[in-house]
N, C-alpha and C positions, 0 to 999 in steps of 0.2 A: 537591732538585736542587742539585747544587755546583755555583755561580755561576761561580767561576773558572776551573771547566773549560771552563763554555759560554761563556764570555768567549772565551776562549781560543781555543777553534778555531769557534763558530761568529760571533760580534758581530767579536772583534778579527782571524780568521784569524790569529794572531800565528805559526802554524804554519808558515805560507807561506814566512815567510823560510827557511827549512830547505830548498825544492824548488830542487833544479839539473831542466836539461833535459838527458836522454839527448843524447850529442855526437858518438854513433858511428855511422855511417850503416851499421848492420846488415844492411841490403835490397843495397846493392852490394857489401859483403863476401859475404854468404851465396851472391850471383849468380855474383860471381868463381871461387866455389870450387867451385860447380856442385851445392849439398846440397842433399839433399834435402828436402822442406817439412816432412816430421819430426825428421829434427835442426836445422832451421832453428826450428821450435817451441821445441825442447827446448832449444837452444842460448841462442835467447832468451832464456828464464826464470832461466834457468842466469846468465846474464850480468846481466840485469837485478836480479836477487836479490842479485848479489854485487855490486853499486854501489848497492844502500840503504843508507844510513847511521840505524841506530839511536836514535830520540828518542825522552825517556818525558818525560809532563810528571807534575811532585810529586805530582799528586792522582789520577791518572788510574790506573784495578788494569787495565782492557783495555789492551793496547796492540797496538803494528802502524800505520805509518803510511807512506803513501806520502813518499818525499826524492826519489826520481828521476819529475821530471813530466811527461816525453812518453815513450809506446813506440814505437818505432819497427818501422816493419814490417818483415813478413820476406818483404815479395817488392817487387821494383822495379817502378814503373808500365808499364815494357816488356814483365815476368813479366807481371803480371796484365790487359795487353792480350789476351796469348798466352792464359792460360786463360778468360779471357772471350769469345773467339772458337772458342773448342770446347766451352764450358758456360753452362749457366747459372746465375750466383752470386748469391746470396740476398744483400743487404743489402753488409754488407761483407767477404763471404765467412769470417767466423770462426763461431767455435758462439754462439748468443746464447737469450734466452729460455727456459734450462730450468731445471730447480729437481734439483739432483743429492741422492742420499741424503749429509746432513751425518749422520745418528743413525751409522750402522755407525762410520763413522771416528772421530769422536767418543767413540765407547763402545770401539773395540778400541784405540787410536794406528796411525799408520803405519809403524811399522816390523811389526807382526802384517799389514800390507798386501803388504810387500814379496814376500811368497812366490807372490804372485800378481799379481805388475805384470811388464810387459815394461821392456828395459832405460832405456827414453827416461821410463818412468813411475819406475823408482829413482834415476831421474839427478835429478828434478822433487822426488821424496823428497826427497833427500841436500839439493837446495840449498835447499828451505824450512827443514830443518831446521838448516842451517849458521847461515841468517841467525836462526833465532832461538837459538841459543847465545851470535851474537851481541848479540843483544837480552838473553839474560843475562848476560851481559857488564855490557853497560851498567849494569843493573839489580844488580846485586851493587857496581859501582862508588860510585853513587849512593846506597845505603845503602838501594834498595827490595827487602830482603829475601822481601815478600812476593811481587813479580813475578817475581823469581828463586825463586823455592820452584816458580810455577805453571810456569813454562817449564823447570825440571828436570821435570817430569813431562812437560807435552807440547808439541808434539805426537807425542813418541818415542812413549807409549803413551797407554792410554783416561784421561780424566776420570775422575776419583774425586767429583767436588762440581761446586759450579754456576759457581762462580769460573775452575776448569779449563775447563769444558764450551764455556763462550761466549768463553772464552778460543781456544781447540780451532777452534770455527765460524771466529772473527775471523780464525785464521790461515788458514783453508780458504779463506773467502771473498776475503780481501784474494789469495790466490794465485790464483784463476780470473782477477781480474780482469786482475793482470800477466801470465798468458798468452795473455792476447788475449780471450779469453772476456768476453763485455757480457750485460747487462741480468742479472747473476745473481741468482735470487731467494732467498728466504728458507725457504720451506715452512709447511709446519706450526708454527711452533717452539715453540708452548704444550706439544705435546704431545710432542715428542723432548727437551724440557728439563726437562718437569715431573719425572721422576724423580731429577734431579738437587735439582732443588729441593724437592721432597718431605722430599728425606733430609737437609738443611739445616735445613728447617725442624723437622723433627720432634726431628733431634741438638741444637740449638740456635745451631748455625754461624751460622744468620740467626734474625732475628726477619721480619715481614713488612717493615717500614721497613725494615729495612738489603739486604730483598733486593728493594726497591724503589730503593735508590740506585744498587744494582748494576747493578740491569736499565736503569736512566738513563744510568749508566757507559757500559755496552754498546751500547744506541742511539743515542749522540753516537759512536759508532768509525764507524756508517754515515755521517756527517755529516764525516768527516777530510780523505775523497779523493773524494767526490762530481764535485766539481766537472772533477775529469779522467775522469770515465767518460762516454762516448759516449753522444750523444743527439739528438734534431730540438733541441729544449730544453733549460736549465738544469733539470733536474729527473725528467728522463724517463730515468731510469737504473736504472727493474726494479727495484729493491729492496725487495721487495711481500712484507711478511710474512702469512701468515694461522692465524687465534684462531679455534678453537670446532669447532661440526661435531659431526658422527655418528660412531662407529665402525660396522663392521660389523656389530652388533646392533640399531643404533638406537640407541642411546644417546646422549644429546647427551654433548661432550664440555669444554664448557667448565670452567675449571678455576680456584683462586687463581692459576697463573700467567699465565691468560689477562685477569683482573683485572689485575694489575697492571701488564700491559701497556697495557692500556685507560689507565691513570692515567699510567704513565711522559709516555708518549707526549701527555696532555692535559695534564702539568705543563710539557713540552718543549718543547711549540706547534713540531716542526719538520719536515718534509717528507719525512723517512727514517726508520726505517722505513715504509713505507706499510703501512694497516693495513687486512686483508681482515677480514670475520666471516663467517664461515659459520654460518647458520642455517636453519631448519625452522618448521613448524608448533607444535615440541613447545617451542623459545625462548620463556624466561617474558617476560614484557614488562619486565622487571625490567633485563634483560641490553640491550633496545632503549633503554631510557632510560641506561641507565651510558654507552652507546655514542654515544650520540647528542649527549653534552657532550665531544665532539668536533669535533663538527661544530659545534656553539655557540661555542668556540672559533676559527672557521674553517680548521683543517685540510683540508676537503673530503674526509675519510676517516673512520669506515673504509666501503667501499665492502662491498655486503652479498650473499653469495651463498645462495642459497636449493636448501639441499640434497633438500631435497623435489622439485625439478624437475632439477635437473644430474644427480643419481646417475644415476638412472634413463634419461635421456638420453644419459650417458657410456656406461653398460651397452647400450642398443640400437645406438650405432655399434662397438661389439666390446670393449671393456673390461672386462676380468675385474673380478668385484664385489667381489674386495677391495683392487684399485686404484680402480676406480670412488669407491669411498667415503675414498680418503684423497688425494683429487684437491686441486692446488692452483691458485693463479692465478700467471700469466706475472706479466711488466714490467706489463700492464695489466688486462687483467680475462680473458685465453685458458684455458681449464679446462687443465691440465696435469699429468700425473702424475711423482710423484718417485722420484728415483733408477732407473727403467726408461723414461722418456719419452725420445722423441727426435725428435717433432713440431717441426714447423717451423707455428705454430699464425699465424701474421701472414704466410706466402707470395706473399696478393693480397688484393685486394680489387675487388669488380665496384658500379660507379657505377651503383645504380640508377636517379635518374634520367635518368641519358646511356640506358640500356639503354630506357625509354620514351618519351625524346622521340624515338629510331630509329623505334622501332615506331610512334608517331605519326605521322610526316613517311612514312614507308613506307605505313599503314593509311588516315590519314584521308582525303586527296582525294576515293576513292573506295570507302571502306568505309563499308558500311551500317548495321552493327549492333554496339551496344559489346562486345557477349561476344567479336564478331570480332575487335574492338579488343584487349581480351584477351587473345585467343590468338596476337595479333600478341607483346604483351608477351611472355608466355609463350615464345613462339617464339624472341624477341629475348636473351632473359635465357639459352636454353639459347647459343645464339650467342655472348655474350659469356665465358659461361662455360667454354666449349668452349678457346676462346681463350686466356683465364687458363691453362686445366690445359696446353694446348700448349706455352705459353711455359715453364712450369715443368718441364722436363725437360733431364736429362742433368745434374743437379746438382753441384757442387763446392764440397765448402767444408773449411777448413784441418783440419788436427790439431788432437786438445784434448786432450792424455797428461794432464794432472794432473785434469781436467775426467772424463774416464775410469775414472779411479782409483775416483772417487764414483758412479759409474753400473756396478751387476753387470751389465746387459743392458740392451741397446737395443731395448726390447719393442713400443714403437709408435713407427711411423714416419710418423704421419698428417700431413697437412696442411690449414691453417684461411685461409680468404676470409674476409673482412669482406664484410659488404653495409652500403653505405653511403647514407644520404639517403633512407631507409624511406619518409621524412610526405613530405617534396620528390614523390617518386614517384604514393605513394599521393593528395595533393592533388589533384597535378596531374588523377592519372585520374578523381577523383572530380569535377571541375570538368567536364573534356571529357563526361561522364556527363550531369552535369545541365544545362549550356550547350546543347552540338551535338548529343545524341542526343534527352535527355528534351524538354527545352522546346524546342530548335532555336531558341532566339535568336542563338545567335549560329554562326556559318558557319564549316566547316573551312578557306577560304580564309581568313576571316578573322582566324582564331584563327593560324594558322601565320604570316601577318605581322605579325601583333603578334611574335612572338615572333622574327621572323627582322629585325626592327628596333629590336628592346628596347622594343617599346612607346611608342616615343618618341611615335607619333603616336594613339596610341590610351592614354590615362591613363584612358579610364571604365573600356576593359578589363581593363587592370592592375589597377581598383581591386575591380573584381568580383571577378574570380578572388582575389585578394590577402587577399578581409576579407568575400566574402559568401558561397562556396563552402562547402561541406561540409571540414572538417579532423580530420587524425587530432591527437588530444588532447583535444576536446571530447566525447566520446566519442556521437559520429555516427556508427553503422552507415555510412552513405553511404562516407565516407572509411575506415573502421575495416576493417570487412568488402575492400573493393580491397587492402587492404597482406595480409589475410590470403594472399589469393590470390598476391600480390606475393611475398610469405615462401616461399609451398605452393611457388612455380614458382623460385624460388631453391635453395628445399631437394631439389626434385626434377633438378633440373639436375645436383645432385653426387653424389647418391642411385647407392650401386652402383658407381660410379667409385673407380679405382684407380692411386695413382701408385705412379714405378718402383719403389719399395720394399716394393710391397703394402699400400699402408697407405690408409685412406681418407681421401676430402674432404670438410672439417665445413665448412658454411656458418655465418654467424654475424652481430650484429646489430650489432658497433662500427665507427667509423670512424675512429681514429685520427686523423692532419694528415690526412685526403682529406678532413673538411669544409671544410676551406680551398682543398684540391691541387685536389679534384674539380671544385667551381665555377669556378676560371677552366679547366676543360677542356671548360664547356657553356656555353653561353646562355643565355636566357632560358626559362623554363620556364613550362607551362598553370597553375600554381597563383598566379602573379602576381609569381614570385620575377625579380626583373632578373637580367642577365649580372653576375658576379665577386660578386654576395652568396653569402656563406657557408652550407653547409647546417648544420642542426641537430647538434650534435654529437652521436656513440652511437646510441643507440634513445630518439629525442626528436624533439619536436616541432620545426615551423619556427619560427624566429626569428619572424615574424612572428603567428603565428597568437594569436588575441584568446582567452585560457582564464582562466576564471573561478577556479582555484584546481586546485593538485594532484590531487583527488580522480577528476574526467574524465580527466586525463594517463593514472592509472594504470589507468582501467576500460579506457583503449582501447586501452593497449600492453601489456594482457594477455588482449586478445582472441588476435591470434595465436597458432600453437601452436609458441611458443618452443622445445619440447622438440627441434624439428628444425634448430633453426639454435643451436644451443648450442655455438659455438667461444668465445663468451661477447661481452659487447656490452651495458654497463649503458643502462638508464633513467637520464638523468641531472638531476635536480630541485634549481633554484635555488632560494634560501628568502633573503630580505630580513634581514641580518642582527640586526634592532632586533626580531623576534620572537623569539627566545631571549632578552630581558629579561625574560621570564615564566617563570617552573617552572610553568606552567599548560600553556604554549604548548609549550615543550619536551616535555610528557608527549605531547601533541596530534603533533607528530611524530615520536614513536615511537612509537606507536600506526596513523601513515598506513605507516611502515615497516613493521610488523607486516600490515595492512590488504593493503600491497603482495606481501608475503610469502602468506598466506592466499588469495592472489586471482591466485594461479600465478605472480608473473614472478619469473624466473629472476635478475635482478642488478640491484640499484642503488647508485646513489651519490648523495649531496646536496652539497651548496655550501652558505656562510651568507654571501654578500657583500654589501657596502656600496660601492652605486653612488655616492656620493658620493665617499666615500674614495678611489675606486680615481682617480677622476676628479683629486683631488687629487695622486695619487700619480703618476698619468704628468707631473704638473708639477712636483715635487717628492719628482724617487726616493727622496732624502737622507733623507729623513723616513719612510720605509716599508719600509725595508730586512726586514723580517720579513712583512710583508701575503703571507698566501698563501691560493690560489687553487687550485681542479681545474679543469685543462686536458681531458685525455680520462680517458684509465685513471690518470692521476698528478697530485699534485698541486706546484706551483710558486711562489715566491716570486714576487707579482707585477711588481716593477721589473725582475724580469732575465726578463722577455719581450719576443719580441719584437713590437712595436705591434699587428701584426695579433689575434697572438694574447690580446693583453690586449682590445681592442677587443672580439672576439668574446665572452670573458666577460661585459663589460657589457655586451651586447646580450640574452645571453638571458635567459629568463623568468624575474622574480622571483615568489614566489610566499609566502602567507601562511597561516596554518593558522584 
């Protein structure tokens, strides 16, 4: 790793001094002149491009850096009162969350593009390419001959080597984001790269160190401008690379450049790229253990997809199988396919348990029997559902001409729910099950004031339900089996439904900020949980629930039949970070990885935190400036969150191998 680069722009940000803030108030010119939102895109980019000012630092062969540090938008809060009152806008109405083909452009240049871009996408050409002429400029000034050698070649035509190649992406990518485009992801990139580096290595361009330094080079470029791309958090900015997988024959596809990502990234200890693995049944355990001194580290990555249930999952909601198999993940963990997706995979999300304390307060006064209770849920859950897909129509969202360019076709246009608060849910029923129906101890009058007073005056109750109930995670049929059915009536609710674009509705198991958002939007619930505590993040357990170690986690949240709620939604398993002092203990959890793998579920992620530390660290941020942590789908420097959300990390489960 070259220290002085990571000095540089990540310990010193000395970068910073370079960023001016855009000063031209774009959104009232644009309004004045009455243009339309297409040249108002393109005009943007056009202009923002040509007020970057060009910096290289000595060491650094990537370059591209953000100088100009706010964009300014291209419609005024008056405009987009106006189109928010005759649509409805997704987030903050730009394109966000997809993963575009970088291999084509990459391997032809864009000017072989040009003969098939409209004019607003040759205008987006011309001014990327301006600005990096002018970055060789620079670069020919300065006496770095070799970054002037890569930017005579591109981005005007294809990469020849690996230098060009990522060089090629850096420009792509750093251009999505200044058109307004967020969360952009990564893809594949072991495998649209590896032939670049193939032929490096085999020529003798690199040895494997030197195209290890490179590939370190290249992942500190994602770490430049971070910090200005949109997000709930410092951190949650998409930039979700993924390693390994199948091709369309089966074949695992893990590769040396997949390896040395694995290393970059565990020599970098940084937060960008985020690192996906895709694996299978046929993954040696070899590759879980490489993987998993990552996490020993504490990165809280790479977060692990299991191709063995996704493909096949993608395939039965309409995905041709040889998208299906080169599927990637969003900003978080959403299955997405590249360069033809055009899914809006985070659209809603439905509170499950708001959707059964309804059907409780509606059910129990006077319902008999729990299966009734059930079909209450059931019923509730299509209701809420119904609801979501409603509000989701008549869509609007801006231009994305250079975002375009890397996309041949907009092949799916589907849409992804979160179901949130699985175990909350499930608890809860499992409680009402064995309290008020089985044993009849305690009374639906009674139960519903506890909960419509937060328990204040009833703590036995709280404590019962809270710590003696049946819970999903301990792997209890009781509670296990209710979420099944919780999932079955989730996934059937979207089952067959079609929004305006033809495309269907994946249900799915993450919950993004609604384990925070959702709780203060309910009460108190039957499983014992008070008003304003947080649910479980993902597909996980309650904070509270009393589990003996990983092993039950994973028996009970792979009961479910995930393959129907697959818009993606990991398991997410804390681990005490004083157990990776062992190469004993470490093998021990990759091995539970592998275990979790084998035993159906579709996504996980680990954590290796130190409650102590973290503890120290909300009192002394100054001292922790690098502590990082997984929040949901990404992981975060922990002193630049905010309280809640650091909180919530130390609250959940630590657990031991």
């Amino acid at each position: 790793m070259n220290s002085t680069l990571y000095n540089y722009y990540v310990i010193d940000k000395a970068h910073h001094a370079f960023r001016e803030p855009c000063k031209i108030d774009l959104s009232t010119e644009f309004s004045s002149k009455g243009l339309s939102p297409e040249e108002r895109v393109c005009q943007r980019l056009e202009r923002l491009l040509a007020l970057e000012v060009p910096h290289i630092h000595p060491d650094e062969k990537i370059v591209l850096m953000r100088t100009v540090a706010t964009i300014p938008d291209c419609f005024t809060s008056d405009e987009w009162a106006q189109i928010k009152s005759k649509h409805y806008i997704h987030e903050n109405g730009y394109v966000s969350n997809l993963c575009p083909d970088y291999e084509k452009t990459i391997k032809l240049g864009l000017l072989a593009r040009l003969d098939e871009c409209n004019d607003y996408q040759k205008r987006a050409i011309n001014a990327i390419i301006s600005l990096c002429d002018r970055y060789k400029d620079e670069a020919v000034k300065l006496g770095r001959t070799d970054v002037a050698a890569t930017l005579e070649r591109v981005p005007r035509y294809g990469a020849r080597n690996l230098v060009e190649a990522l060089q090629f992406f850096r420009i792509l990518h750093y251009t999505l984001w200044i058109e307004g485009e967020y969360h952009n992801t990564v893809g594949r990139f072991d495998q649209f790269m590896y032939p670049y580096f193939k032929q490096d290595i085999d020529n003798g361009t690199h040895t494997l160190d030197s195209a290890l330094e490179l590939i370190e080079d290249f992942f500190l470029s994602f770490n430049k401008d971070s910090d200005l791309y949109m997000g709930v958090q410092q951190g949650d900015n998409g930039q979700s690379l993924v390693l390994g997988g199948t091709d369309i024959d089966g074949n695992d596809c893990f590769n040396e450049l997949s390896d040395i990502c694995l290393t970059a990234s565990k020599n970098l200890k940084l937060i960008d790229p985020k690192i996906n693995l895709r694996v299978s049944s046929k993954t040696p355990i070899e590759i879980y253990e490489r993987a998993t001194g990552l996490t020993k580290v504490g990165l809280g990555f790479p977060q692990y997809e299991n191709d063995d249930v996704v493909i096949p999952a993608l395939e039965k909601l309409g995905y041709a199988k040889e998208d299906a198999v080169n599927y990637v993940v969003a900003a978080c963990w959403e299955f997405i396919i590249p360069g033809v997706g055009n899914d809006i995979a985070n659209i809603g999300a439905l509170n499950l348990p708001l959707s059964v304390d309804r059907a409780v307060r509606r059910y129990l006064p006077n319902g008999e029997s729990f299966d009734g209770l059930m079909n209450a849920v059931d019923d509730q859950i299509k209701r809420d559902c119904e609801k979501i897909m409603n509000e989701k129509e008549n869509i609007w969202i801006a231009p994305s001409h250079f975002m375009d360019i890397l996309r041949d076709d907009k092949k799916y246009n589907n849409y992804g729910i979160h179901g949130c608060g699985i175990a909350c849910a499930a608890d809860s029923l499992a409680a009402i099950k064995k309290y008020v129906y089985d044993e009849k101890s305690v009374s639906p009058e009674k139960l519903i004031t506890a909960l419509d007073t937060d328990f204040a005056n009833d703590p036995e109750l709280m404590h019962k339900l809270r710590f003696e109930a049946p819970k999903m995670g301990t792997n209890d049929d009781a509670a296990d089996s209710i979420a099944c059915k919780i999932m079955d009536s989730f996934a059937d609710a979207l089952e067959g439904r079609k929004n305006e674009f033809g495309g269907v509705w994946r249900a799915g198991t993450g919950t993004a900020m609604f384990y925070l958002w959702f709780a203060d939007v309910i009460g108190a619930t039957a499983d014992g949980r008070r008003k304003g505590e947080p649910l479980g993040t993902n597909y996980s357990p309650n904070l509270f629930t009393k589990i003996d170690g990983p092993i039950s986690v994973i028996q009970s949240f792979t009961k479910p039949n995930v393959s129907r709620t697959i818009n993606g939604g990991p398991l997410t398993l804390e681990f005490a970070s004083g157990i990776f002092n062992s190469d004993e203990n470490t093998k021990k959890v990759a091995s539970l990885i592998r275990f979790f793998v084998l035993n159906g579920g579709h996504q996980l992620q680990l954590n290796a935190v130190n409650l102590e530390k973290m503890k120290d660290a909300q009192l002394h941020p100054e001292l922790y400036k690098q502590l990082v942590v997984r929040i949901w789908g990404w992981s975060a420097y922990f002193v630049e969150l905010d309280k809640p959300y650091q909180d919530h990390v130390m609250a959940r489960q630590e657990y031991s191998v």
